[in-house]
Backbone bond lengths (Angstrom), bond angles and torsions (degrees), N, CA, C in turn:
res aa  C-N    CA-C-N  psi(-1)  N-CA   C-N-CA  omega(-1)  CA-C   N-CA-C  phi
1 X - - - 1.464 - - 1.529 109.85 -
2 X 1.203 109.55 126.94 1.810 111.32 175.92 1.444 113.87 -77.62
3 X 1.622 107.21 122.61 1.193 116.77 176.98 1.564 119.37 -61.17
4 X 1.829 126.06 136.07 1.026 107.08 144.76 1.241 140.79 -31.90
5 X 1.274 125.30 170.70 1.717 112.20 -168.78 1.332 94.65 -179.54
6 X 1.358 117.55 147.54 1.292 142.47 -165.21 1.679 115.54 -152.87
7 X 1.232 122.64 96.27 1.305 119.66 -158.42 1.894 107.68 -118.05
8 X 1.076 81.68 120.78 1.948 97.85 -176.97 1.350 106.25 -90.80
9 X 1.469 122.79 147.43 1.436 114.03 -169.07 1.957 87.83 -169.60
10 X 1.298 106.32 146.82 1.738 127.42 -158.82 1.945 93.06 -117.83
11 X 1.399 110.83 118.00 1.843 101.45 158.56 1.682 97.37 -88.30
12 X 1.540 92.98 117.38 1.400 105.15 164.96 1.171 131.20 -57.69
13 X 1.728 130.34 128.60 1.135 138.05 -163.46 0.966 131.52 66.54
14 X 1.658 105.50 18.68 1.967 125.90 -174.55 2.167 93.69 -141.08
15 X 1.362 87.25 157.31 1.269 97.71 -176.52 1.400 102.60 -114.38
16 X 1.449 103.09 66.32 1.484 112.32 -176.56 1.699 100.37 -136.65
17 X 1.189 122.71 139.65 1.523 131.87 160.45 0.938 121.84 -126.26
18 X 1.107 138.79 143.84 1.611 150.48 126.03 1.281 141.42 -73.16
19 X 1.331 114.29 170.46 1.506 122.50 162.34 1.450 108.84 -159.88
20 X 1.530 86.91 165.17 1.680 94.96 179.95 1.312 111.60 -126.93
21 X 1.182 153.83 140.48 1.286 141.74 170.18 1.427 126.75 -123.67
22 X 1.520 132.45 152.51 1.549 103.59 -177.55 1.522 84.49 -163.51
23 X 1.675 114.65 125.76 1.480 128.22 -153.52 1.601 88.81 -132.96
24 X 1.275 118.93 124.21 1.314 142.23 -172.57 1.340 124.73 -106.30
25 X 1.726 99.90 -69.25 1.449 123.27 -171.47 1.444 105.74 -87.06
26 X 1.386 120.86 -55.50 1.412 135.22 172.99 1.352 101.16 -44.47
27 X 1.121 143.60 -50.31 1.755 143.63 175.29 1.336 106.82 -67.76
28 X 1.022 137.35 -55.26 1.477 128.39 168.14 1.222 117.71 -60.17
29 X 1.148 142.68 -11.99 1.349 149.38 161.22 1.810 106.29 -53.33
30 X 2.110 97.70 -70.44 1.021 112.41 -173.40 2.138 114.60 -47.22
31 X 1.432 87.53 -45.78 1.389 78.31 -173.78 1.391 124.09 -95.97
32 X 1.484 122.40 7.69 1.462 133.88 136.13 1.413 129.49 3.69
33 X 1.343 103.63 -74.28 1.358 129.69 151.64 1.052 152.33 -62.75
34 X 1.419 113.86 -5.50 1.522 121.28 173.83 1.583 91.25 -144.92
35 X 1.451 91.21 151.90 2.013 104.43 154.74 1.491 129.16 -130.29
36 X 1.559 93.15 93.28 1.233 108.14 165.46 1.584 145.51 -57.74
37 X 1.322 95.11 138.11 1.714 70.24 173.86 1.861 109.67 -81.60
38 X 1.460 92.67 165.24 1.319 105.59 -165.04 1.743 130.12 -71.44
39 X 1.272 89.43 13.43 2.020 96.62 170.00 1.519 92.39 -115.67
40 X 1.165 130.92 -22.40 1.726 121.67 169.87 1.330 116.52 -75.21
41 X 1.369 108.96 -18.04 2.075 111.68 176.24 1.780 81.23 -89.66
42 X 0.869 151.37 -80.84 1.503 155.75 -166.37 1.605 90.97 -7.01
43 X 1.464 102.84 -76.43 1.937 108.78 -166.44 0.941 121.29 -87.31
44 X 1.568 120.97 10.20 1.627 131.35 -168.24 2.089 81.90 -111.69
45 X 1.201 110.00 -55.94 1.471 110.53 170.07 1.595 123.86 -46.03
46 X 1.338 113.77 -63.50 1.537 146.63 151.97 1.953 102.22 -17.19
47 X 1.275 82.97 -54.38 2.156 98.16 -160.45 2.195 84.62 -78.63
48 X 1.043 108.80 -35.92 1.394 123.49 -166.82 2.178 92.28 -43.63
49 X 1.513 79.64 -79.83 1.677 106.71 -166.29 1.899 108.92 -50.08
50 X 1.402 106.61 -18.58 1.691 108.10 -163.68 1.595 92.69 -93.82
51 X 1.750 112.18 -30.41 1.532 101.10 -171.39 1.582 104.58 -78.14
52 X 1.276 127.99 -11.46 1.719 117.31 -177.97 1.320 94.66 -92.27
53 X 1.599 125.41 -21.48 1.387 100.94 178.21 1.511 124.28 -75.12
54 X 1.650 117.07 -23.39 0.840 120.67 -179.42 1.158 119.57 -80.06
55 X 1.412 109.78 -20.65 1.527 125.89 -162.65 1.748 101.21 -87.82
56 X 1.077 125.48 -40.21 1.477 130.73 154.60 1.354 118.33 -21.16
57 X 1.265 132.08 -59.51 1.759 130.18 -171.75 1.275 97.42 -93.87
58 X 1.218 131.32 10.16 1.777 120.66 175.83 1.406 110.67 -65.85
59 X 0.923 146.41 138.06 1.592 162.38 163.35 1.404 123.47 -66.01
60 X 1.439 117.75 -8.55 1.287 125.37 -152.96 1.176 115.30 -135.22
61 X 1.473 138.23 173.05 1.331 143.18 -151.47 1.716 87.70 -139.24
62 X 1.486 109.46 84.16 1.693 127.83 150.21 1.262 101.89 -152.13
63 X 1.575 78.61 -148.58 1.591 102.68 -178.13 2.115 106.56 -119.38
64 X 0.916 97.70 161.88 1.096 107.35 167.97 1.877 100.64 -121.28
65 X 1.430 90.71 142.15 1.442 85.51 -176.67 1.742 98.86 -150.91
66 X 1.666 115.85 112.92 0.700 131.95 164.10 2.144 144.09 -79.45
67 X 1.396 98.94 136.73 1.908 84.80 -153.81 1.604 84.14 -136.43
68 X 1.702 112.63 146.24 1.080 120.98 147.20 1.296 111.48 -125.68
69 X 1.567 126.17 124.19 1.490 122.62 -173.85 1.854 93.96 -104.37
70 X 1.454 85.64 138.96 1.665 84.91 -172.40 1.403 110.55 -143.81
71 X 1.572 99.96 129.30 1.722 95.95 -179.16 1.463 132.54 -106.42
72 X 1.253 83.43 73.26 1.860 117.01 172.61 1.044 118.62 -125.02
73 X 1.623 123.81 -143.63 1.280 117.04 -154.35 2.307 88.92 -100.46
74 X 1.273 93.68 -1.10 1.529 100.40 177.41 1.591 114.64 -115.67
75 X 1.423 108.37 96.16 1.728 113.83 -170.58 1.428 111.61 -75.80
76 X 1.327 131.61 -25.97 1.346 112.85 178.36 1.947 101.39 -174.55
77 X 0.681 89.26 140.88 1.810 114.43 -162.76 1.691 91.09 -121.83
78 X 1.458 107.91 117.30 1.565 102.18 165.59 1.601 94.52 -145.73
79 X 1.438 106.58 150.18 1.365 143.66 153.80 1.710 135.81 -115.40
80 X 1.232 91.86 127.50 1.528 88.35 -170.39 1.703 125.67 -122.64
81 X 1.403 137.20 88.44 1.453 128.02 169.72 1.187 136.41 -87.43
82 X 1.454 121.67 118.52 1.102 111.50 158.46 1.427 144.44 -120.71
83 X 1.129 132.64 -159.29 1.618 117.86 -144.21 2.023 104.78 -64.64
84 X 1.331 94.91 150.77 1.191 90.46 -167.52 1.791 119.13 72.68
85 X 1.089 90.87 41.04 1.946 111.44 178.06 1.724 112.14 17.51
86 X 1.884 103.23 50.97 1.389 113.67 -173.05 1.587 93.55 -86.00
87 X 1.420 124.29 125.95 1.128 119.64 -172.07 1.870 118.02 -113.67
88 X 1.327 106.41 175.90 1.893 105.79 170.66 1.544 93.18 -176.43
89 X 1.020 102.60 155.09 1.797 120.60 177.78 2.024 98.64 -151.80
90 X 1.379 74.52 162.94 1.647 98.32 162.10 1.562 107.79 165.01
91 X 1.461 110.86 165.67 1.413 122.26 -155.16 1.734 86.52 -133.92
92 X 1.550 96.17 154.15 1.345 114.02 171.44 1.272 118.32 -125.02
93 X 1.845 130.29 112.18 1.320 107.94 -179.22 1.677 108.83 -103.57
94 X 1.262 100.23 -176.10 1.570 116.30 178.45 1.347 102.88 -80.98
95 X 1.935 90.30 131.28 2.132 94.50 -173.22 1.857 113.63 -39.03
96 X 1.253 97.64 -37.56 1.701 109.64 -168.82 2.055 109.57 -99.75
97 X 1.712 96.38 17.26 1.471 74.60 168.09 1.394 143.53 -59.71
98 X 1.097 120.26 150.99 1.579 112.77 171.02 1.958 94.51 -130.04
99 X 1.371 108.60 135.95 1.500 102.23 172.97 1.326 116.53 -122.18
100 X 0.531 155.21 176.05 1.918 154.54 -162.41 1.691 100.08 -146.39
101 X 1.309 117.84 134.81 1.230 115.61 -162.60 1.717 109.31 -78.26
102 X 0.890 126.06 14.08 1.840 131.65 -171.72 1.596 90.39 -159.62
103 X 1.653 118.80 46.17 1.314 120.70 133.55 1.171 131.15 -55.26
104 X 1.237 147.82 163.36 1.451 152.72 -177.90 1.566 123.44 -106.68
105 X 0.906 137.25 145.99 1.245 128.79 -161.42 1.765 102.42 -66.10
106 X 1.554 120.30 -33.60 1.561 137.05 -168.62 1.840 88.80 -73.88
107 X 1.652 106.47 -27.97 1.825 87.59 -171.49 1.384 97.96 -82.82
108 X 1.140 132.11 -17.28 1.587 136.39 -149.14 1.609 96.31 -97.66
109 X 1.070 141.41 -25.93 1.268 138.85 -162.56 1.239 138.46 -173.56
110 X 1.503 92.15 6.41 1.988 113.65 167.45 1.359 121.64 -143.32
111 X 1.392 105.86 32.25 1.330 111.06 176.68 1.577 131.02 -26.00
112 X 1.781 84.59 -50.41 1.218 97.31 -172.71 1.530 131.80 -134.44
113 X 1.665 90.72 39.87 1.302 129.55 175.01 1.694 122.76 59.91
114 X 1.349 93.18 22.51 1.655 117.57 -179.55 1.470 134.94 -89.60
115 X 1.564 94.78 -14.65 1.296 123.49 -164.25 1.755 93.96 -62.57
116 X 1.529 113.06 171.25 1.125 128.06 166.06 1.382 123.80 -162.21
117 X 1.474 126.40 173.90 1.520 104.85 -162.32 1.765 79.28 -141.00
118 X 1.446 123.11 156.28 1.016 138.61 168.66 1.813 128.84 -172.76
119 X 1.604 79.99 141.92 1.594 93.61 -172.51 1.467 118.54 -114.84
120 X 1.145 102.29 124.25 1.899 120.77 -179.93 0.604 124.88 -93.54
121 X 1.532 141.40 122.29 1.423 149.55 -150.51 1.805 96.54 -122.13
122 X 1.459 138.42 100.69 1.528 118.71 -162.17 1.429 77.16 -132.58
123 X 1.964 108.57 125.92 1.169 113.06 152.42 1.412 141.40 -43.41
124 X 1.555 161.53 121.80 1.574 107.69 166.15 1.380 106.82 -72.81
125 X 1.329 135.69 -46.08 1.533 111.86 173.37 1.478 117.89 -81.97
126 X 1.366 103.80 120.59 1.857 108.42 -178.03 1.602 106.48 -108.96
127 X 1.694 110.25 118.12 1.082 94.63 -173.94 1.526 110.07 -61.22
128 X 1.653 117.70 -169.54 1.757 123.12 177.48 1.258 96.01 -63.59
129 X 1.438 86.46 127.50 1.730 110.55 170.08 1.984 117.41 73.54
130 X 0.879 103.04 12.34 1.718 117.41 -171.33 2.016 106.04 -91.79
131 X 1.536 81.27 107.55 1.682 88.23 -167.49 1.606 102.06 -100.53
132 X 1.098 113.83 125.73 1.518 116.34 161.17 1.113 136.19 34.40
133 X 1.207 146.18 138.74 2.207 105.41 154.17 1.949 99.76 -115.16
134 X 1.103 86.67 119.28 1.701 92.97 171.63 1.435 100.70 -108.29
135 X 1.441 104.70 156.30 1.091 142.86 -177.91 1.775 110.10 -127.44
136 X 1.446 118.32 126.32 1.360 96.05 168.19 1.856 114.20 -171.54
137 X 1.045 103.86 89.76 1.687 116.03 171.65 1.330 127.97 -88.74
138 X 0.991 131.58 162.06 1.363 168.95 136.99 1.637 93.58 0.46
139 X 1.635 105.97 134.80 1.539 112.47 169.62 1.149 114.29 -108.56
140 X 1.962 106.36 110.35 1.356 118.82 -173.10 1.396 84.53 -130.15
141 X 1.373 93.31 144.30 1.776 112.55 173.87 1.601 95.65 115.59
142 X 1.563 106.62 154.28 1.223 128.97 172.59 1.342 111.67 -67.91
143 X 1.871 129.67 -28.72 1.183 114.11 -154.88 1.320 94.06 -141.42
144 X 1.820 125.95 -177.43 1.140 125.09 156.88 1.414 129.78 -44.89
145 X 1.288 102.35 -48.02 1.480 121.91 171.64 1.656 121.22 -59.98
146 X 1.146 117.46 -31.84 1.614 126.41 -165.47 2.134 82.73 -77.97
147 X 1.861 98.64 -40.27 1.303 96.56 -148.55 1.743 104.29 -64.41
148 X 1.270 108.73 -33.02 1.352 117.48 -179.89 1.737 113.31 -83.61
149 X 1.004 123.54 -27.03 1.223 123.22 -169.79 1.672 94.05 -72.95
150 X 1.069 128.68 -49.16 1.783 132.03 147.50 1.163 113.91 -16.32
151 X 1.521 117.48 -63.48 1.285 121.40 -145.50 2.023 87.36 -81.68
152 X 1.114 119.26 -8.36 1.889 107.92 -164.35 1.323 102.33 -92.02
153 X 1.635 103.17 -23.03 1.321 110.65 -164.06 1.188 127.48 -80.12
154 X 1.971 99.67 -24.23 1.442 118.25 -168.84 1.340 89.55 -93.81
155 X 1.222 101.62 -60.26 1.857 95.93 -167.52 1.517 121.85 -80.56
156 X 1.159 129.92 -22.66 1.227 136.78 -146.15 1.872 91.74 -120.65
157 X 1.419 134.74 -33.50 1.790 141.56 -171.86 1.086 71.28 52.16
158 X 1.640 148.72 98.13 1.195 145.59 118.94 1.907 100.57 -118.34
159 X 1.233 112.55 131.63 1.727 108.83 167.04 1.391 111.22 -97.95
160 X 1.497 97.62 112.34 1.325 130.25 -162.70 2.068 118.74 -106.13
161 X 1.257 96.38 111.91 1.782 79.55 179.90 1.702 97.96 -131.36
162 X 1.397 104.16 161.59 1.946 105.40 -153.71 1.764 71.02 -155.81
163 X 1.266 85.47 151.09 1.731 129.90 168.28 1.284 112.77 -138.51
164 X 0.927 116.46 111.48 1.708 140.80 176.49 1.535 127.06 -106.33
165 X 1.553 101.52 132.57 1.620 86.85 174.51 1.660 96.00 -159.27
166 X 1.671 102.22 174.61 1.687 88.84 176.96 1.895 81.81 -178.50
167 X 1.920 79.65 155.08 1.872 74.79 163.65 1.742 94.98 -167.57
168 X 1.555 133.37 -140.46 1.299 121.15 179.78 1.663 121.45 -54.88
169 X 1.494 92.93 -29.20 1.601 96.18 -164.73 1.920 122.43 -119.91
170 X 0.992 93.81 -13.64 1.633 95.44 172.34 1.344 115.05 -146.60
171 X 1.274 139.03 162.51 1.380 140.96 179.00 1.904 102.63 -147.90
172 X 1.349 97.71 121.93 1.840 128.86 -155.78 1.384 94.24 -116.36
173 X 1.398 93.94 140.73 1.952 108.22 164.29 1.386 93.81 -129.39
174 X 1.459 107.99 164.77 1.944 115.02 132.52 1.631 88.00 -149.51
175 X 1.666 87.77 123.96 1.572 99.85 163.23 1.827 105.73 -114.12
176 X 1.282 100.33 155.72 1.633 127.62 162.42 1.650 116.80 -145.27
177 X 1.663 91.62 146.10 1.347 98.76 -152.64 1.500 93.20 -151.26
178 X 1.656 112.35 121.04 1.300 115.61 -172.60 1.454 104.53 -92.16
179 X 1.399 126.44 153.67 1.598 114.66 -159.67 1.292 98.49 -127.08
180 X 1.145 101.14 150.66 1.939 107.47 169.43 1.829 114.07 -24.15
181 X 0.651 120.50 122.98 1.930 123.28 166.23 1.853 102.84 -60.23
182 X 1.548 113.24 105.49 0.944 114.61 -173.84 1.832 117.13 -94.68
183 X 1.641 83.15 -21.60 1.738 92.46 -162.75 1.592 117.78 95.77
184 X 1.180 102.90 10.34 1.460 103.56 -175.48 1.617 112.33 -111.65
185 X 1.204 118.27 -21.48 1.620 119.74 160.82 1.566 151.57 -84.11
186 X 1.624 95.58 19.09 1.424 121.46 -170.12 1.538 118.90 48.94
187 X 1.621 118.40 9.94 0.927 111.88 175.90 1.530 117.06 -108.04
188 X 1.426 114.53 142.21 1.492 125.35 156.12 1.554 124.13 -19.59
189 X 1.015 108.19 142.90 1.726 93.54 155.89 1.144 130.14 -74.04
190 X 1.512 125.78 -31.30 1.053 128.55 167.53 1.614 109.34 -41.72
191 X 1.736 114.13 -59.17 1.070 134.86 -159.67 1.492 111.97 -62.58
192 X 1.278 115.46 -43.81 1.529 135.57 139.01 1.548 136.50 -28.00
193 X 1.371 101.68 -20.15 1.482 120.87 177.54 1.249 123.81 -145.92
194 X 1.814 112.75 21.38 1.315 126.89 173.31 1.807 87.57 -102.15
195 X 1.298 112.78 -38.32 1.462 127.11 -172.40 1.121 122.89 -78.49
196 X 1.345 121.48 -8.89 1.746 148.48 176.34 1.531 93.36 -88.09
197 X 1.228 114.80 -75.93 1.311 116.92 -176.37 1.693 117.89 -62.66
198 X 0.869 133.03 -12.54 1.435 130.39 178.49 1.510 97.86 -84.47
199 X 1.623 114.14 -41.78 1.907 113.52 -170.33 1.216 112.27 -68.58
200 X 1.408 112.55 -32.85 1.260 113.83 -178.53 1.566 117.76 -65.09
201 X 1.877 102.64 -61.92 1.518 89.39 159.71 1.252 132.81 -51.88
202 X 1.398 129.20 -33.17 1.450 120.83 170.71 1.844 119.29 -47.69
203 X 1.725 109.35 -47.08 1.315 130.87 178.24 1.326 109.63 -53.50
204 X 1.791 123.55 -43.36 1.171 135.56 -171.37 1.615 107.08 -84.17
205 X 1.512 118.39 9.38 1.658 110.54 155.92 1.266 107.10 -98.25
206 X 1.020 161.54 -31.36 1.383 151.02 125.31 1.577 120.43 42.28
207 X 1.298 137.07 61.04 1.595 115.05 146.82 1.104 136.26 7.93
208 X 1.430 122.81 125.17 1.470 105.79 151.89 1.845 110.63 -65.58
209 X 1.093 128.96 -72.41 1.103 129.54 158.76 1.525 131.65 -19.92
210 X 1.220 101.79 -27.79 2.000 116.12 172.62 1.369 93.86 -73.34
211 X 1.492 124.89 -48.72 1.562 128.68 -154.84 1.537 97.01 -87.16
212 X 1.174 150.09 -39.81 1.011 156.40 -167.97 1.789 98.85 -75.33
213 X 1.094 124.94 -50.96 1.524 130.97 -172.85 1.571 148.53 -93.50
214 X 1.760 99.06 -1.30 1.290 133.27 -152.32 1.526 109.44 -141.56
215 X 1.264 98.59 99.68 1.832 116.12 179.63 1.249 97.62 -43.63
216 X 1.509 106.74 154.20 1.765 139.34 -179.70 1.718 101.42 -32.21
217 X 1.492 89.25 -71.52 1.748 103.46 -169.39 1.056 114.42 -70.78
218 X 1.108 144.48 -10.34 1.863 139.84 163.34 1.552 103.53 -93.92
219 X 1.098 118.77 -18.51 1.554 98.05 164.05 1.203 121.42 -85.23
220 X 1.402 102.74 -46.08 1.761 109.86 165.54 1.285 112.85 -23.73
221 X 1.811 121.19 -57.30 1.008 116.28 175.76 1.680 147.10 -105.12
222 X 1.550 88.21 7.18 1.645 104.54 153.66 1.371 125.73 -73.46
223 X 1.600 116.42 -37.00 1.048 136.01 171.52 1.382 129.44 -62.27
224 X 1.517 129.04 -49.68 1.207 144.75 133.76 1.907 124.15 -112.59
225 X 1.737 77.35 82.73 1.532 71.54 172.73 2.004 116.72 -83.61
226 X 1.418 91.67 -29.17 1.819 92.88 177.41 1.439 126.98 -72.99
227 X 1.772 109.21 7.01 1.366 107.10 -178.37 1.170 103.05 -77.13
228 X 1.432 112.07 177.66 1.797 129.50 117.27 0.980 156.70 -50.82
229 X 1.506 122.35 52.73 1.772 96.85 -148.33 1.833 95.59 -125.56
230 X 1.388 71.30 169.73 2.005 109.85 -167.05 1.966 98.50 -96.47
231 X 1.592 109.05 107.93 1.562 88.77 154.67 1.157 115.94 -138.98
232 X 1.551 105.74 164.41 1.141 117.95 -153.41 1.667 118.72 -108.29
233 X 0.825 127.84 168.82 1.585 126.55 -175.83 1.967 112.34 -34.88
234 X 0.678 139.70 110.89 1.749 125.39 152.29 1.137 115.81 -24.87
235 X 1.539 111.58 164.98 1.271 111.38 179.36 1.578 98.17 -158.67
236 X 0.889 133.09 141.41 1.265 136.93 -157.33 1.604 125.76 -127.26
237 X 1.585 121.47 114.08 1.745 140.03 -143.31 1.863 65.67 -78.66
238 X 1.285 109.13 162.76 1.530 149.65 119.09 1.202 165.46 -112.43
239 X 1.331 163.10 150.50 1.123 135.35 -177.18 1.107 120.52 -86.20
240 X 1.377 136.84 104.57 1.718 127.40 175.83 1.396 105.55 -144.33
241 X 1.326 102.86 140.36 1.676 117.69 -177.11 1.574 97.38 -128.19
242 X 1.679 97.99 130.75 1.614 129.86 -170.37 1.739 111.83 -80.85
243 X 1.235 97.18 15.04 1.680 96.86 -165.24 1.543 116.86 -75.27
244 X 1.475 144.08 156.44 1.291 106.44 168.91 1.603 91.33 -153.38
245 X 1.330 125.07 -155.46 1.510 135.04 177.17 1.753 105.65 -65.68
246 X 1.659 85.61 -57.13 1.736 100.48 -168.22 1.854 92.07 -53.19
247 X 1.072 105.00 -48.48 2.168 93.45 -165.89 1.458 111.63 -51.52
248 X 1.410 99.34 -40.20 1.466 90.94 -170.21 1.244 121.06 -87.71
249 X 1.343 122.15 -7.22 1.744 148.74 159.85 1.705 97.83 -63.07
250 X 1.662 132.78 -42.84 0.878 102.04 159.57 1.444 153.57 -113.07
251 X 1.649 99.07 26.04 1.346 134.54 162.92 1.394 102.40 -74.01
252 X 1.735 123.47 -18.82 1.647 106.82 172.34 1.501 110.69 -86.62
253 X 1.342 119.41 -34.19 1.001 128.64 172.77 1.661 115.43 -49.41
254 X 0.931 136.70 -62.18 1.158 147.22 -177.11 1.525 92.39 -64.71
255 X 1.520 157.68 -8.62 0.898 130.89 174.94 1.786 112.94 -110.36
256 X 1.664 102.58 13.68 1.319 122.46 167.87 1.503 109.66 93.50
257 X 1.471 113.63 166.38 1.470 114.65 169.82 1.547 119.35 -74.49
258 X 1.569 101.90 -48.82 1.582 101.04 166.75 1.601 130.87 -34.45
259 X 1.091 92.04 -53.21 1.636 118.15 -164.01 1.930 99.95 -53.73
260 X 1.788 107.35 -58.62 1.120 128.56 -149.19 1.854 85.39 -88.09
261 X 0.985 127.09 -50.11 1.496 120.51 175.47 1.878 106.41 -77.87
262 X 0.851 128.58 33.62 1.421 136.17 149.85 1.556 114.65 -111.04
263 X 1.530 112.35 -31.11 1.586 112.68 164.36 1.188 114.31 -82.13
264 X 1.274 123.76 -26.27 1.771 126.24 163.47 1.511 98.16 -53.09
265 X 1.220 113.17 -60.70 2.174 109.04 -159.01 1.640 89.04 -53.07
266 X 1.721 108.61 -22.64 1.797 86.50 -159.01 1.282 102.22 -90.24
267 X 1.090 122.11 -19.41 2.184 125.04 -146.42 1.155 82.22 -129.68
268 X 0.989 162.63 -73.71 1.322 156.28 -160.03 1.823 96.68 104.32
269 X 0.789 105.57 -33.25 1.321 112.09 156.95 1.646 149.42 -144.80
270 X 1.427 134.89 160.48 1.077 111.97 175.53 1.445 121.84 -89.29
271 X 1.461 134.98 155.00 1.289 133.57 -179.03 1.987 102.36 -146.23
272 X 1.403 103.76 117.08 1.323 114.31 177.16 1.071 97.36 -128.58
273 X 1.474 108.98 119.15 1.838 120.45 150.08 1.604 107.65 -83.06
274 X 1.413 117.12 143.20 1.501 126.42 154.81 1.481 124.62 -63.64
275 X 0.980 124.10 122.26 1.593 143.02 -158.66 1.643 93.95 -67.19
276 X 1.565 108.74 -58.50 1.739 104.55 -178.40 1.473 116.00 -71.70
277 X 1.266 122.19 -25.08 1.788 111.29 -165.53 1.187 88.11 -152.02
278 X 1.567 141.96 60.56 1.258 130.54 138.88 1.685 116.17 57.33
279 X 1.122 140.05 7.46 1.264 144.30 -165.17 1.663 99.79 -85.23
280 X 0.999 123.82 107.47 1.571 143.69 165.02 1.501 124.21 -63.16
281 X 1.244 124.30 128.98 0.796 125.40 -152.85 1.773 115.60 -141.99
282 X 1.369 141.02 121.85 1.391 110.16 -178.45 1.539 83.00 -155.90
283 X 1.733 102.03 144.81 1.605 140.66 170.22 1.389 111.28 -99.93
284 X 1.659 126.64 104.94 1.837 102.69 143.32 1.200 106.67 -97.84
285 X 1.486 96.82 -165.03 0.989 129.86 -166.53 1.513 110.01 -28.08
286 X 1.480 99.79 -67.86 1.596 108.46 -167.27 1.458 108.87 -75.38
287 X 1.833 135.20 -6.25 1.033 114.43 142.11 1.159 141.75 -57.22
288 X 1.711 91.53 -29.06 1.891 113.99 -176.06 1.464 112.05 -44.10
289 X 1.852 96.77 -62.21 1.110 115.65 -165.79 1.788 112.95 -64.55
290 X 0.813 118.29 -13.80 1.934 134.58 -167.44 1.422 76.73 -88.47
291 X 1.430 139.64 -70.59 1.254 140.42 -123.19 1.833 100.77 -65.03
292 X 1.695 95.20 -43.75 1.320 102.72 -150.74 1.994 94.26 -95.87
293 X 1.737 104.74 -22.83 1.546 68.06 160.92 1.577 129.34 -89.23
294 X 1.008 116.05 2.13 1.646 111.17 -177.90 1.608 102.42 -60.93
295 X 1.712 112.24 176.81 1.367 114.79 151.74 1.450 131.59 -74.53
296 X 1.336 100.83 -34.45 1.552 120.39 155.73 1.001 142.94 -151.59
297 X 1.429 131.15 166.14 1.325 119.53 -158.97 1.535 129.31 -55.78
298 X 0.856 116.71 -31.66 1.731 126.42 -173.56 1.750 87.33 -75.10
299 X 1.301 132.30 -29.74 1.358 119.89 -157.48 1.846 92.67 -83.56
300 X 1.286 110.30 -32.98 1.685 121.30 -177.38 1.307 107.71 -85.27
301 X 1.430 149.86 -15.99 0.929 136.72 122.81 1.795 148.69 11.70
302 X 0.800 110.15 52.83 1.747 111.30 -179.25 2.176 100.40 -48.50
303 X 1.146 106.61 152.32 2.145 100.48 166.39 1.425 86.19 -65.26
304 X 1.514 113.08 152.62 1.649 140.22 -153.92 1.601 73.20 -104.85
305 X 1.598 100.43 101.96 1.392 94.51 135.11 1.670 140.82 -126.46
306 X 0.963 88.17 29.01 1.911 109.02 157.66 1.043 109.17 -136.17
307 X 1.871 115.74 70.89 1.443 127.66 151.65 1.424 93.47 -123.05
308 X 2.002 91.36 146.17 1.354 100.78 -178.15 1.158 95.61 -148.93
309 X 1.662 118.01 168.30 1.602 126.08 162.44 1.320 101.19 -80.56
């Protein structure tokens, strides 16, 4: 089986990088489980390939977790990586969607110019009192890519350009990203931004269809064959979803005892499936009651034995 792969690569003597990415197995995983229509796998794929690229130069031990909430017939699009490019997605539509297959990204999720896009930065160790770092603007641009290449620029002063693509079976990036002038690449600024602008145009001949069909290393070098460049080890996306008994034990908690023993009088029981990987889940009574006297959830916890795929 061919590994996902995600390949980082340096133009020497320029303060410019790239990457390329191309997610196979991890996307067929994701969409396993649901059936979308086919402009929601496009930007759910699309959103797929931009979060490992971004998620690649992170420094840190979380997740990055990417969201577009959109008020159309597509309510919320999320992607999620964490360290070690462990990945999960899923999309949310409107009870009464209807989508048309050559919808637009503005019909899909900004109808009504409400939409927004945001990125979560979640430690797993947070020191005391250490909240998140979100990021989260306004959806301008025609595409995923326009939407994020925005979002680096406003929040991040990084100049950022992404190529995106996706369809039943794979989901493709190539990002470049011009970096602070450190003094460490013997180059000019000028020289630095004669070399920004040449990659980009080089990046901007690119196919959608080239990117979708054409392994890492032949584009690498169709694409810039006259550079210089530096690459670096692969690194390889997966599919893994963080969900477990204890989360959703304390997703009941947080929605109170009242609340959760009023859906007991009604259901006799609770039943939660996981939105990213199908993982099933169900509470009665006498879990209920364990849940809420412990101090916390893992302590109220009984071993799950009515969990199933």
């Amino acid at each position: 089986m061919t590994m996902d792969t995600l390949q980082r690569f340096m133009f020497e003597n320029a303060s410019v990088r790239g990457e390329l990415v191309e997610i196979s197995e991890t996307w067929r995983q994701v969409l396993a489980r649901q059936n979308y229509p086919a402009p929601v796998k496009v930007l759910l794929g699309e959103m797929l390939a931009a979060a490992a690229l971004l998620s690649a130069n992170l420094k840190f031990n979380g997740a990055l977790i990417m969201q577009i909430h959109g008020d159309g017939p597509v309510r919320l699009l999320v992607v999620e990586c964490e360290a070690g490019l462990r990945m999960r997605a899923t999309a949310k539509l409107a009870p009464d969607a209807v989508i048309d297959d050559t919808a637009s990204l503005a019909n899909l999720i900004n109808t009504h110019g409400h939409g927004r896009f945001v990125i979560t930065l979640d430690p797993l160790e947070k020191l005391p009192g250490q909240q998140p770092y979100q990021g989260i603007v306004p959806l301008t641009g025609d595409s995923v890519a326009q939407i994020i290449e925005g979002y680096m620029l406003r929040s991040e002063q990084l100049d950022t350009r992404m190529w995106l693509a996706a369809d039943d079976n794979v989901s493709r990036g190539l990002l470049l990203q011009k970096l602070p002038k450190d003094g460490g690449t013997g180059a000019s600024e000028s020289d630095d931004l004669e070399t920004w602008n040449r990659t980009v145009m080089l990046g901007s001949t690119v196919q959608r269809d080239e990117l979708l069909k054409t392994d890492i290393s032949t584009l690498m070098r169709r694409l810039f064959w006259e550079e210089t460049i530096r690459v670096f080890d692969p690194q390889h996306p997966v599919f893994q979803c963080s969900c477990s008994r204890e989360k959703v034990g304390n997703m009941l908690k947080m929605l109170g005892q009242e609340e959760v023993d009023s859906a007991l009088a009604e259901l006799g029981k609770l039943e939660i499936d996981c939105d990213f990987c199908g993982q099933h889940y169900e509470f009665d009574s006498v879990d209920c009651t364990q849940l809420f006297a412990a101090e916390t959830a893992s302590a109220g916890l009984q071993p799950p034995g009515d969990v199933r795929h």
